[in-house]
PDB file with one MODEL, atoms N, CA, C and O in Angstrom:
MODEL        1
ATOM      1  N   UNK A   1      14.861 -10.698   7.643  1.00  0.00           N
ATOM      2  CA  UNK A   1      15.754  -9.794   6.956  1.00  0.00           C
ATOM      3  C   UNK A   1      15.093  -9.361   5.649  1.00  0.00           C
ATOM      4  O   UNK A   1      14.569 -10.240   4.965  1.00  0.00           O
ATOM      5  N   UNK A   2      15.062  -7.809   5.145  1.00  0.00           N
ATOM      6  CA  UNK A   2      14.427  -7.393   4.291  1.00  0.00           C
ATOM      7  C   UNK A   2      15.378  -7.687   2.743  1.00  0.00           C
ATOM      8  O   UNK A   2      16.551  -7.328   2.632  1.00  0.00           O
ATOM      9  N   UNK A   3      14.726  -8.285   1.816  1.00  0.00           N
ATOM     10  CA  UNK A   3      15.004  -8.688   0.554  1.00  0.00           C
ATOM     11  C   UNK A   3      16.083  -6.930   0.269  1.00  0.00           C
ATOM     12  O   UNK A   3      15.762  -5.860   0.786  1.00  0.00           O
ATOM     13  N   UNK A   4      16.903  -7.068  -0.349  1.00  0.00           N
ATOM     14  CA  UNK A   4      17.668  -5.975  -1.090  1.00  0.00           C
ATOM     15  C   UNK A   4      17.556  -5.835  -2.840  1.00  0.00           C
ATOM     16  O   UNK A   4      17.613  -6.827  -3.566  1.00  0.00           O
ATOM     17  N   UNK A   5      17.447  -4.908  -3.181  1.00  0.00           N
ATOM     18  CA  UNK A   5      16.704  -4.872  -4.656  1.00  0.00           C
ATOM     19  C   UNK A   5      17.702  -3.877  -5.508  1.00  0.00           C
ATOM     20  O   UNK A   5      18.006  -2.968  -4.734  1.00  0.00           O
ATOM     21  N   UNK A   6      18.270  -3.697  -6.648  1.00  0.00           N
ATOM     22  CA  UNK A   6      19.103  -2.650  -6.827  1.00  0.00           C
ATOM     23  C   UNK A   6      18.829  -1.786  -8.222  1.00  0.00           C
ATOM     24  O   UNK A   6      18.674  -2.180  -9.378  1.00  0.00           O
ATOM     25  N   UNK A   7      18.832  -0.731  -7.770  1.00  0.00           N
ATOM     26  CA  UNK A   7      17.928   0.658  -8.983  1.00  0.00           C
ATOM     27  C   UNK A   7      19.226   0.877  -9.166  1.00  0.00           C
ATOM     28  O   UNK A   7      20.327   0.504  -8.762  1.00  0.00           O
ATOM     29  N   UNK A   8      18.580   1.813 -10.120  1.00  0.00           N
ATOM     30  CA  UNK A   8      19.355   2.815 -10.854  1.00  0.00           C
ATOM     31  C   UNK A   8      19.525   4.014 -10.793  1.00  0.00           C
ATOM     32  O   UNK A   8      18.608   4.545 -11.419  1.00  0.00           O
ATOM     33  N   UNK A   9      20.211   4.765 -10.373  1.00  0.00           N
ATOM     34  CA  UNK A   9      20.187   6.240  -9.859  1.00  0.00           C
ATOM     35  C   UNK A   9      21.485   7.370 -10.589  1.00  0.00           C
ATOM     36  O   UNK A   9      22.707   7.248 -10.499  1.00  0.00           O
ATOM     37  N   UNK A  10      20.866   8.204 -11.140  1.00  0.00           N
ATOM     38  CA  UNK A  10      21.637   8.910 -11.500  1.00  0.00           C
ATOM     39  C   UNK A  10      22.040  10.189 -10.787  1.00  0.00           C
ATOM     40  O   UNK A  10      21.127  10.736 -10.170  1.00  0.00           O
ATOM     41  N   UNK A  11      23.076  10.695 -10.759  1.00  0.00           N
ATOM     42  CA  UNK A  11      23.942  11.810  -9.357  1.00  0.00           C
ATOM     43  C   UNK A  11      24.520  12.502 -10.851  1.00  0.00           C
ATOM     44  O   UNK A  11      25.144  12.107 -11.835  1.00  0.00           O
ATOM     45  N   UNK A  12      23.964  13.652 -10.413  1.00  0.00           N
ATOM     46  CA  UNK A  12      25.011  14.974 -11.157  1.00  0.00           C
ATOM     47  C   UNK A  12      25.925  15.577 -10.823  1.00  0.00           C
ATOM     48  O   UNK A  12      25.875  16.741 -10.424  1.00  0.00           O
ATOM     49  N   UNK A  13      27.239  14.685 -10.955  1.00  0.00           N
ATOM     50  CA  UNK A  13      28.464  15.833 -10.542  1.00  0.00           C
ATOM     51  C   UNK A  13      29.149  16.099 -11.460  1.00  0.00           C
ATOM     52  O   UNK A  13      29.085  15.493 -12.530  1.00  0.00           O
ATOM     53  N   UNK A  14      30.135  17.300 -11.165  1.00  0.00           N
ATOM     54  CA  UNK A  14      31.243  17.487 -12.031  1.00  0.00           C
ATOM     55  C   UNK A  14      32.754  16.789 -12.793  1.00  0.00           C
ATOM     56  O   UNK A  14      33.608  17.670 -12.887  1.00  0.00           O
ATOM     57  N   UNK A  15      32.817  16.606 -12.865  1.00  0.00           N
ATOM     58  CA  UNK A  15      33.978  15.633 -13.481  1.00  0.00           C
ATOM     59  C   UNK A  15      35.488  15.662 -11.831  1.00  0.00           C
ATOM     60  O   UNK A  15      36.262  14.850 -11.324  1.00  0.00           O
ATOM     61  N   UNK A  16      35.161  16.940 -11.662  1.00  0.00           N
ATOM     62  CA  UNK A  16      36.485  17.492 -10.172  1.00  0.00           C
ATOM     63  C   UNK A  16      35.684  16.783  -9.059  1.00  0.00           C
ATOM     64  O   UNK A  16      36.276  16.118  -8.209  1.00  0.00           O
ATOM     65  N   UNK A  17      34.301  16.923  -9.057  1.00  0.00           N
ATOM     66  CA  UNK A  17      33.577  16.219  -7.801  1.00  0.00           C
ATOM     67  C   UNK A  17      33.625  14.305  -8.076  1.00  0.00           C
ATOM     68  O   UNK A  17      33.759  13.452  -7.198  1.00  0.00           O
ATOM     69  N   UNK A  18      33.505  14.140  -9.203  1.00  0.00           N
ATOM     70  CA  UNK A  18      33.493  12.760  -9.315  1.00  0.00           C
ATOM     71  C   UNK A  18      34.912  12.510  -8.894  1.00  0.00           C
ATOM     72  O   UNK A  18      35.073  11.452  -8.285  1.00  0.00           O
ATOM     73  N   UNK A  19      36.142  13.368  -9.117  1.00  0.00           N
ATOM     74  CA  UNK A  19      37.091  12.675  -8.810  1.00  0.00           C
ATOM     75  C   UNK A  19      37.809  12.563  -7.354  1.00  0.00           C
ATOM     76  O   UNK A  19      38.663  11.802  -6.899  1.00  0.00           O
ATOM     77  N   UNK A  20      36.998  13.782  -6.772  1.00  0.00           N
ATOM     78  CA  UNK A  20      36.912  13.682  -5.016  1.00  0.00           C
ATOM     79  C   UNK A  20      36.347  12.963  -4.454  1.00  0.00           C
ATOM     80  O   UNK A  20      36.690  12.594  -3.331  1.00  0.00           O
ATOM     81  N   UNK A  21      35.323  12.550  -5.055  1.00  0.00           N
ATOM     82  CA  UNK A  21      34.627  11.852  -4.326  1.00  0.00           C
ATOM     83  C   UNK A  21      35.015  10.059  -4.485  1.00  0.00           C
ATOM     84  O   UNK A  21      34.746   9.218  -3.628  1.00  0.00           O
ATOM     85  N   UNK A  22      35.550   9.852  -5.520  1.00  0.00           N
ATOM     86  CA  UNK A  22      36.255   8.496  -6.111  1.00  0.00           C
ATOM     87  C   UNK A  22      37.734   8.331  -5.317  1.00  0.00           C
ATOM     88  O   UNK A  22      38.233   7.238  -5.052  1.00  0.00           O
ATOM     89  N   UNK A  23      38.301   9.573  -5.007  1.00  0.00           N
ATOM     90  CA  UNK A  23      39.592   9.602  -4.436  1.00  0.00           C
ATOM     91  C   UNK A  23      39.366   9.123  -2.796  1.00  0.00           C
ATOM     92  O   UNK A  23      40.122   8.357  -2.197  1.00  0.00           O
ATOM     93  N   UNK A  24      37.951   9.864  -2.139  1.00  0.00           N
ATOM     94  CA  UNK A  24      37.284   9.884  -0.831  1.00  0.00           C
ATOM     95  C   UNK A  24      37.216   8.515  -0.708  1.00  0.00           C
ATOM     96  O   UNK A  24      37.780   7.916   0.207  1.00  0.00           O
ATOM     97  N   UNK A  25      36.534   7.954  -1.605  1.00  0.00           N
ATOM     98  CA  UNK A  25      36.155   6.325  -1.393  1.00  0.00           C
ATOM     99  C   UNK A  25      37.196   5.528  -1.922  1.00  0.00           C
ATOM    100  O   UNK A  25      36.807   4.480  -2.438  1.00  0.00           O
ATOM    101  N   UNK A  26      38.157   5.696  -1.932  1.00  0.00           N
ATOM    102  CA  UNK A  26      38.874   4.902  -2.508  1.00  0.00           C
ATOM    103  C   UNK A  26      40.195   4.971  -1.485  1.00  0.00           C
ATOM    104  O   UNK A  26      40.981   4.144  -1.946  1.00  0.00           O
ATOM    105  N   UNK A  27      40.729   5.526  -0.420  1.00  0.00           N
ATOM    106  CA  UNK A  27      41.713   6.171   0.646  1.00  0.00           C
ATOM    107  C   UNK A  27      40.592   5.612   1.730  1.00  0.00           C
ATOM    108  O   UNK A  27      41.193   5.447   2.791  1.00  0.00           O
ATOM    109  N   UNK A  28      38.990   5.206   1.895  1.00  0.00           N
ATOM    110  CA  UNK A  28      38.918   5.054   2.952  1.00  0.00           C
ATOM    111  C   UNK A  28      38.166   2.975   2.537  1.00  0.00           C
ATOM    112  O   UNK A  28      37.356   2.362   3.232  1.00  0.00           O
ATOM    113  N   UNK A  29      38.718   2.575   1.490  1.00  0.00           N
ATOM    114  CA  UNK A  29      38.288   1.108   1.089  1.00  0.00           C
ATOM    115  C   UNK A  29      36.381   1.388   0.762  1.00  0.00           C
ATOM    116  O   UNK A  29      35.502   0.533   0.868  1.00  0.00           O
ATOM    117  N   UNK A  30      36.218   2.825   0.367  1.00  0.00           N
ATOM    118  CA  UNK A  30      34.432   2.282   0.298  1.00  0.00           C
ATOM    119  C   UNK A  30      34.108   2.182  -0.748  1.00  0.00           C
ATOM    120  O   UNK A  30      34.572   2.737  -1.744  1.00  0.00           O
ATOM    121  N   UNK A  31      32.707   0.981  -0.601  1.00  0.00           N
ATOM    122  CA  UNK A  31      31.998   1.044  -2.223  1.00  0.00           C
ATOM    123  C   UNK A  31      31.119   2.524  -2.250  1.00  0.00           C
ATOM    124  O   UNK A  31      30.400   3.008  -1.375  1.00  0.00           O
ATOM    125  N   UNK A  32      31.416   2.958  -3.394  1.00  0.00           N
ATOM    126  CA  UNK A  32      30.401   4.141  -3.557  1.00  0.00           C
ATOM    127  C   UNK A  32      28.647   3.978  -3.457  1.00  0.00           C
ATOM    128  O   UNK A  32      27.750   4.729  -3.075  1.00  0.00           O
ATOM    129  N   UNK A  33      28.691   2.675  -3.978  1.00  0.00           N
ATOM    130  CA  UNK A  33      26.808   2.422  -3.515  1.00  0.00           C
ATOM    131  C   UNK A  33      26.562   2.706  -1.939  1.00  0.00           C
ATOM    132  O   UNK A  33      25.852   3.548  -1.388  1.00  0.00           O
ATOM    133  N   UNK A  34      27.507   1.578  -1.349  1.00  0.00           N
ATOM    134  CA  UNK A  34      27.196   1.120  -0.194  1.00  0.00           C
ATOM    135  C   UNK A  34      27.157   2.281   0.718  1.00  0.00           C
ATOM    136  O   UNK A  34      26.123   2.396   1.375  1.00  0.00           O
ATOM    137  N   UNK A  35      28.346   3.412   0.933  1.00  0.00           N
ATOM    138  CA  UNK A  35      28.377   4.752   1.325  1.00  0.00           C
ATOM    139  C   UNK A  35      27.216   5.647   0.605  1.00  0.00           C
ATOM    140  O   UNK A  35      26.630   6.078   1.599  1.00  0.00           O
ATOM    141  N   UNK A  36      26.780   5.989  -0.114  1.00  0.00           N
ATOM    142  CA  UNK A  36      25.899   6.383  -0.809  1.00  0.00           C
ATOM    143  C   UNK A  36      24.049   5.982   0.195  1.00  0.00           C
ATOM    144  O   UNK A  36      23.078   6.608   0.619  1.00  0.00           O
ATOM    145  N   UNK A  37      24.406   4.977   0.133  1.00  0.00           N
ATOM    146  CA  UNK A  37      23.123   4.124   0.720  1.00  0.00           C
ATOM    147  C   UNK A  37      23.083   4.364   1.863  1.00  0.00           C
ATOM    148  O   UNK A  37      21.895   4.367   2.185  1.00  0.00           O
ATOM    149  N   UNK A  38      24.045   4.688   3.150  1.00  0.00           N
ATOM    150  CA  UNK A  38      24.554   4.559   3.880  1.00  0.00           C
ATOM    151  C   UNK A  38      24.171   6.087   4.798  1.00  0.00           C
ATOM    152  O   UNK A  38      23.463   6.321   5.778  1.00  0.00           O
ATOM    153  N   UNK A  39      25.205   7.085   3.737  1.00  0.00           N
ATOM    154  CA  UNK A  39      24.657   8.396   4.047  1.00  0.00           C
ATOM    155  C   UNK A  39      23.295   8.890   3.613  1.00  0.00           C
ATOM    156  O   UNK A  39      23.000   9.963   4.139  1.00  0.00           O
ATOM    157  N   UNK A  40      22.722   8.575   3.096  1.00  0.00           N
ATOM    158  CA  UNK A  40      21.321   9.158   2.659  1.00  0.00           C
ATOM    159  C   UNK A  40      20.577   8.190   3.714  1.00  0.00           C
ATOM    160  O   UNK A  40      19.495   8.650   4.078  1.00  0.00           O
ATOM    161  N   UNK A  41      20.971   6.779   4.360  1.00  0.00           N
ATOM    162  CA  UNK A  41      19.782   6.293   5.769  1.00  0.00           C
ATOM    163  C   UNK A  41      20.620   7.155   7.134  1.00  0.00           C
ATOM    164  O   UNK A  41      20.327   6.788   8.272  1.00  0.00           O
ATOM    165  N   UNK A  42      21.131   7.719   7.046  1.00  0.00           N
ATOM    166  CA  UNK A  42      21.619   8.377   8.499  1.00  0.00           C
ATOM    167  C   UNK A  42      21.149   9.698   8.143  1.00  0.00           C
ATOM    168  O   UNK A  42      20.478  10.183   9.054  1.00  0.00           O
ATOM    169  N   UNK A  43      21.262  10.393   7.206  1.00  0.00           N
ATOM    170  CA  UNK A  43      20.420  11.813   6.860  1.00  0.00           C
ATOM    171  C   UNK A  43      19.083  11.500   7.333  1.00  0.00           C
ATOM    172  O   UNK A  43      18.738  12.130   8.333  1.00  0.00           O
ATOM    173  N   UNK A  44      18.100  10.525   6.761  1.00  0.00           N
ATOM    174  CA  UNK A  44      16.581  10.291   6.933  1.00  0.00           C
ATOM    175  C   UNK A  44      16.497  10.017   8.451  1.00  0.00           C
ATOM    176  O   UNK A  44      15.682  10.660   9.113  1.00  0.00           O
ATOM    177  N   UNK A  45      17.209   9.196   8.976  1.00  0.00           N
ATOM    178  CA  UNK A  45      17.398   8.788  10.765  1.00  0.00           C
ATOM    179  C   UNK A  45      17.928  10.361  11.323  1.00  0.00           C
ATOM    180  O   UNK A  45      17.470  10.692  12.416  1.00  0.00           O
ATOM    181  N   UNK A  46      18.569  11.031  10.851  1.00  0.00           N
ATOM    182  CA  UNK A  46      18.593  12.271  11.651  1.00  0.00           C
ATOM    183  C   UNK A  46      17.477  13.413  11.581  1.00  0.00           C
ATOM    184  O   UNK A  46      17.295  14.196  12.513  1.00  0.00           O
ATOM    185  N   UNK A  47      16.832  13.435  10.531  1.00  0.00           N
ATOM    186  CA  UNK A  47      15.799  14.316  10.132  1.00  0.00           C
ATOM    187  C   UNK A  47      14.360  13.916  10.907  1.00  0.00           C
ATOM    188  O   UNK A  47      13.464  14.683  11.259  1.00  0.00           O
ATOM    189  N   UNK A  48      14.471  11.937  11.103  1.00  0.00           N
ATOM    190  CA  UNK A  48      13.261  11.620  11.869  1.00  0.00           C
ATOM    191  C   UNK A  48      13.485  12.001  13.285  1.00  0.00           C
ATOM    192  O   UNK A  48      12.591  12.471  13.988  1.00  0.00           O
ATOM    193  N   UNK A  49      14.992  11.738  13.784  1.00  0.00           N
ATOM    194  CA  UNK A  49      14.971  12.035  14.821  1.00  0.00           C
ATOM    195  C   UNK A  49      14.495  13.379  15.506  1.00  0.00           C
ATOM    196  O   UNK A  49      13.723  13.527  16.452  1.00  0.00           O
ATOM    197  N   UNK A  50      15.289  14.463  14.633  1.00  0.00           N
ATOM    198  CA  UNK A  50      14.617  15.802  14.764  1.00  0.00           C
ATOM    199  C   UNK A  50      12.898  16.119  14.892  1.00  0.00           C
ATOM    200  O   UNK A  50      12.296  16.728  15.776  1.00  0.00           O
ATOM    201  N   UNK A  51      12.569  15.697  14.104  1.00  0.00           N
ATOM    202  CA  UNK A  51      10.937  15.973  13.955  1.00  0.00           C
ATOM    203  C   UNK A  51      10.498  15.169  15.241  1.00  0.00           C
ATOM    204  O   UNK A  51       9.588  15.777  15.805  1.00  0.00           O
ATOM    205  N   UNK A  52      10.821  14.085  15.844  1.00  0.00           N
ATOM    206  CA  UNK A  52      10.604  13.872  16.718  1.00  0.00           C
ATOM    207  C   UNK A  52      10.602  14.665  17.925  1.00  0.00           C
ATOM    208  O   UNK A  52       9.714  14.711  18.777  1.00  0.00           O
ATOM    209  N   UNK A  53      11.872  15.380  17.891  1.00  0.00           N
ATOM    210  CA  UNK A  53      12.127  15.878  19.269  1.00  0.00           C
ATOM    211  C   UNK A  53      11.364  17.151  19.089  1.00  0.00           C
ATOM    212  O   UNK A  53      11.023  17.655  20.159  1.00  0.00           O
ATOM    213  N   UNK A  54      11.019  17.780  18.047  1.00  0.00           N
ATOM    214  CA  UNK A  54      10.720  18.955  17.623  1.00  0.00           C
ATOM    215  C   UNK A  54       8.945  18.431  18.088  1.00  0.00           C
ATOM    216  O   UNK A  54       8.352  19.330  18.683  1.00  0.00           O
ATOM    217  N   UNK A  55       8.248  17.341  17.908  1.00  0.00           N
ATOM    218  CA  UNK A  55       6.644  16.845  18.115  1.00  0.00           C
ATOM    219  C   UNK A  55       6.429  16.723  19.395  1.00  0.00           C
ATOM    220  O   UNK A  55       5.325  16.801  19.934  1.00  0.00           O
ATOM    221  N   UNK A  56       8.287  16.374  20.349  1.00  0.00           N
ATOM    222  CA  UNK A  56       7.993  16.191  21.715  1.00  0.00           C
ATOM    223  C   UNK A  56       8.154  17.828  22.479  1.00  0.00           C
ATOM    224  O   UNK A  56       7.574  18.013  23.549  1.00  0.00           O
ATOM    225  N   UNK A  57       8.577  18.413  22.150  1.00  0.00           N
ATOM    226  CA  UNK A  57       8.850  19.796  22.400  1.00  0.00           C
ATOM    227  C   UNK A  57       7.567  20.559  22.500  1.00  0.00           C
ATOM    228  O   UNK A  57       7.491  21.481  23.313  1.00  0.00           O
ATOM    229  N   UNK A  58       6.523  20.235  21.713  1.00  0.00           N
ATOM    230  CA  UNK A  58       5.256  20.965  21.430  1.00  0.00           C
ATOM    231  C   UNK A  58       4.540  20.440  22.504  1.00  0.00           C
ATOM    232  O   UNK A  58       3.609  21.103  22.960  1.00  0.00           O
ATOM    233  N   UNK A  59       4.810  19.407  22.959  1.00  0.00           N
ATOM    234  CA  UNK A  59       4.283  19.168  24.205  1.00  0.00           C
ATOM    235  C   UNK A  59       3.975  19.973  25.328  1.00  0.00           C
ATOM    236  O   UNK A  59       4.844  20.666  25.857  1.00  0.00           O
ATOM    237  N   UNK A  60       2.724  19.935  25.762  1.00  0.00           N
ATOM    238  CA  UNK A  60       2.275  20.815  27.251  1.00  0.00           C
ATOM    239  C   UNK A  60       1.915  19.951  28.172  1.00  0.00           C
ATOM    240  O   UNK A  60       0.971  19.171  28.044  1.00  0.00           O
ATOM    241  N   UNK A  61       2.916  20.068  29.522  1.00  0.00           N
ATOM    242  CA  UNK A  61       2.195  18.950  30.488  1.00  0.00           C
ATOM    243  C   UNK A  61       1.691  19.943  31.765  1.00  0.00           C
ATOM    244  O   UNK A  61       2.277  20.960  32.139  1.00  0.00           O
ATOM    245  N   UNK A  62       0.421  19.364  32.346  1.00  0.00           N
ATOM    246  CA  UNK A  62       0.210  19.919  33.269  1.00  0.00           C
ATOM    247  C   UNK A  62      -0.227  18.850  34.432  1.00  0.00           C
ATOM    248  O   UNK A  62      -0.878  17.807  34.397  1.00  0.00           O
ATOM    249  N   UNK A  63       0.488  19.651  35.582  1.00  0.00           N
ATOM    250  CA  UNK A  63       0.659  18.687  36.466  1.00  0.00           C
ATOM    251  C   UNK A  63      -0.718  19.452  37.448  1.00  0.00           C
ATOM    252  O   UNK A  63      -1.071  18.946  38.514  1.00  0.00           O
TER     253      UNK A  63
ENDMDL
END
């Protein structure tokens, strides 16, 4: 299991977005890190996935 380490990250929102987004996580029980962390590894897992299918696509088979 990979060691967990915790930075510091700063997010620019608006005071109306901080409070949607505090209202969002807070109606569905989430920590804002943990969702945070969460959606940005399923963005990177969807983007690898893509490039994948997009490297298998370029593919030429000849039979």
């Amino acid at each position: 299991m990979s060691e967990q380490k915790t930075i510091s990250l700063e997010v620019k929102v608006t005071v109306e977005e901080m409070k949607h987004i505090g209202e969002y996580c807070k109606k569905r029980g989430l920590n804002f890190s943990e969702w945070l962390r969460e959606l940005a590894l399923r963005e990177i897992e969807r983007e690898e996935k893509k490039k994948n299918e997009e490297d298998l696509s370029s593919w030429v088979f000849i039979i």
